[in-house]
C-alpha positions as CSV (number, residue, x, y, z in Angstrom):
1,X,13.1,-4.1,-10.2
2,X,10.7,-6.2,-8.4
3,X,7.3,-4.4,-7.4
4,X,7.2,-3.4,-4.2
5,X,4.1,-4.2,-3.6
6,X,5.4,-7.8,-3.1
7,X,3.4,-9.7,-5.8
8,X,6.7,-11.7,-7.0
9,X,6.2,-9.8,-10.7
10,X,8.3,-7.2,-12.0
11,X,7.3,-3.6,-11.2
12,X,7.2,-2.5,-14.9
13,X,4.6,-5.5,-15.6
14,X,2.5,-4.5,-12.0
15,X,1.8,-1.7,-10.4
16,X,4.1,0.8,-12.6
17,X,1.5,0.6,-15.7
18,X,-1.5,1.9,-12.9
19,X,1.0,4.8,-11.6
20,X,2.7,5.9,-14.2
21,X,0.7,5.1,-17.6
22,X,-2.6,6.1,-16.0
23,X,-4.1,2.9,-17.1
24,X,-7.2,2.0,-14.6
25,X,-7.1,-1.1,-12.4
26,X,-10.2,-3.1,-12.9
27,X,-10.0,-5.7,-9.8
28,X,-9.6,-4.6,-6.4
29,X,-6.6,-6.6,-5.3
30,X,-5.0,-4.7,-8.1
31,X,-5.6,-1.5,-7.3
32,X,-5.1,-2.2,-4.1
33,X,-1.4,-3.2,-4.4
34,X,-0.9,-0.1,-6.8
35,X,-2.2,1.8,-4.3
36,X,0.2,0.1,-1.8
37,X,3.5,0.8,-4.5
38,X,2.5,4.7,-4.6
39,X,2.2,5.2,-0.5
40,X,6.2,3.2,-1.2
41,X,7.2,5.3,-3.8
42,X,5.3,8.9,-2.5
43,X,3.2,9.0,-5.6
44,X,0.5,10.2,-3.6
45,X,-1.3,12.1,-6.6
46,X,-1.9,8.7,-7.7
47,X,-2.8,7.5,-4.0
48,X,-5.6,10.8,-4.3
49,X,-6.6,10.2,-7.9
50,X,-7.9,6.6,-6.5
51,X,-10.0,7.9,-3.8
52,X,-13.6,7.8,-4.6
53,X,-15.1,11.3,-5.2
54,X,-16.8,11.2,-1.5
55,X,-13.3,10.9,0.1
56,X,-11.9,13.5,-1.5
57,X,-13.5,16.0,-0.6
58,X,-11.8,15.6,3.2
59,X,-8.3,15.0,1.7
60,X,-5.4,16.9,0.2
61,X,-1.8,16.0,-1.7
62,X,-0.4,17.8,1.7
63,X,-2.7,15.7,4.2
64,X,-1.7,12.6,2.2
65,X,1.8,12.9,2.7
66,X,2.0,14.2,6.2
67,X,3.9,11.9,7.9
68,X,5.6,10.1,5.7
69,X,9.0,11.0,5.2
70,X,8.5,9.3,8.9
71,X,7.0,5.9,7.5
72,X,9.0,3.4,5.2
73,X,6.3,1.0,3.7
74,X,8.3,-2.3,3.7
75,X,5.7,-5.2,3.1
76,X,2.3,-6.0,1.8
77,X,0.0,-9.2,1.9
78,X,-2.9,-9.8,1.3
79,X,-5.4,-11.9,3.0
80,X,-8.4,-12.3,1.0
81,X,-10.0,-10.3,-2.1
82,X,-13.6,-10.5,-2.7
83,X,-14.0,-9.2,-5.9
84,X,-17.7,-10.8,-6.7
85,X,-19.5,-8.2,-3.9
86,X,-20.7,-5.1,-3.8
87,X,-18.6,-3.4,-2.9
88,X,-15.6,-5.5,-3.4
89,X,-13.4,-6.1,-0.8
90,X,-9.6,-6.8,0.2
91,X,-8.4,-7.4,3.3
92,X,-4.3,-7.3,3.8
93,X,-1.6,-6.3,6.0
94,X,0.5,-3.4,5.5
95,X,3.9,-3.2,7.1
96,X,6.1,-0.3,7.8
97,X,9.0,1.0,9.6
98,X,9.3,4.0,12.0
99,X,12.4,4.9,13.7
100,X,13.6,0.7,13.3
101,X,9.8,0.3,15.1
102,X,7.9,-1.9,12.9
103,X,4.2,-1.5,12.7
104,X,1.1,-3.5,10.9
105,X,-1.6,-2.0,9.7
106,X,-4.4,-4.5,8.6
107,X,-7.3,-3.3,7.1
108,X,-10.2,-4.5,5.0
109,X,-11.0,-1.8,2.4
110,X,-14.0,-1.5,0.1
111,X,-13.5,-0.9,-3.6
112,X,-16.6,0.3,-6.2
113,X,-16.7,1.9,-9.7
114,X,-17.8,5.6,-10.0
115,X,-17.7,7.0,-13.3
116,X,-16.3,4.0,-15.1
117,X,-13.0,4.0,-12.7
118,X,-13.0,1.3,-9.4
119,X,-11.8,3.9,-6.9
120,X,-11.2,3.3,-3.1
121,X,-14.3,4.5,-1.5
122,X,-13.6,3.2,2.5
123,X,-11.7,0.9,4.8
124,X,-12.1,-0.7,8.8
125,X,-8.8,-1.2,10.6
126,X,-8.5,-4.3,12.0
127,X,-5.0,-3.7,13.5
128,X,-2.6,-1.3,13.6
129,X,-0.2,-2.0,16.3
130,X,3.2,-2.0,16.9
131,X,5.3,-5.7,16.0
132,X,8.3,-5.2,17.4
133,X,11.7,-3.4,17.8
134,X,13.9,-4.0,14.7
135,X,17.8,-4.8,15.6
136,X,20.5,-4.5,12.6
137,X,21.4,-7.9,12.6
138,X,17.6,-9.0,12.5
139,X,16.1,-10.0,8.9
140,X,14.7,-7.3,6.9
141,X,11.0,-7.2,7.3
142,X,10.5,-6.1,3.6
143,X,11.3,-10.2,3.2
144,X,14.7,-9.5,1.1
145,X,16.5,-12.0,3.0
146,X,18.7,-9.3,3.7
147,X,19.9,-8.1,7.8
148,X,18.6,-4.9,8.4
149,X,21.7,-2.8,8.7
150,X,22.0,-3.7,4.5
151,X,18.7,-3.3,3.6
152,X,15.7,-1.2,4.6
153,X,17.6,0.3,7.6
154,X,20.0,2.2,5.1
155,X,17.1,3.4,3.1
């Protein structure tokens, strides 16, 4: 299975060891895309465990997953990572579906270690708007090649 955060690896050798094995993401680009695979696969204790201490303490499993039985993430790419600042930085566009809607959210998050673990600690939208309408016999947006109506839209 290919990850879906849409590095070209397999999932078992990307994002699966961060959600799944516990390991800890040392680069930001990294933990970003892990991030981005448990928001796709609804592994939002992970998506919590990453937030930096500060940010938790506004956020809950049940806030985290409000909403998204609504949202299918479909696409992720990333723009830049700066991982030589303080914080470090990425910058990347997030894709997802809503009622055959598709939307891009484009953020550039900041990334810094507390207690010996690089956690999420904030983000500025740069976008978020709507794309377009997505028709059945259009091309899957999650870049499968795929129409639609056999892809994402059965999911």
């Amino acid at each position: 299975m290919s990850c879906p955060c849409h590095s070209g690896q397999a999932f078992s050798s990307c994002c699966e060891p961060y959600l799944t094995n516990h390991q800890h993401a040392v680069v930001a680009e990294a933990l970003m895309r892990s991030r981005f695979s448990a928001y796709t696969l609804g592994e939002f204790q992970y998506v919590y465990d990453t937030y930096g201490e500060e940010e938790q303490k506004n956020l809950s499993l049940e806030l985290l997953k409000e909403g998204s039985d609504e949202q299918q993430w479909v696409n992720l790419v990333i723009h830049e990572a700066k991982e030589d600042v303080s914080p470090k930085q990425v910058t990347f566009s997030a894709f997802y579906l809503m009622a055959d809607d598709l939307y891009e959210l484009k953020e550039r998050s900041y990334f810094a270690t507390e207690y010996d673990k690089l956690k999420y600690i904030s983000g500025d939208i740069l976008v978020h708007d709507k794309i377009k309408r997505i028709k059945r016999n259009d091309t899957c947006p999650c870049q499968s090649g795929k129409k639609y109506k056999k892809c994402c839209q059965k999911a």
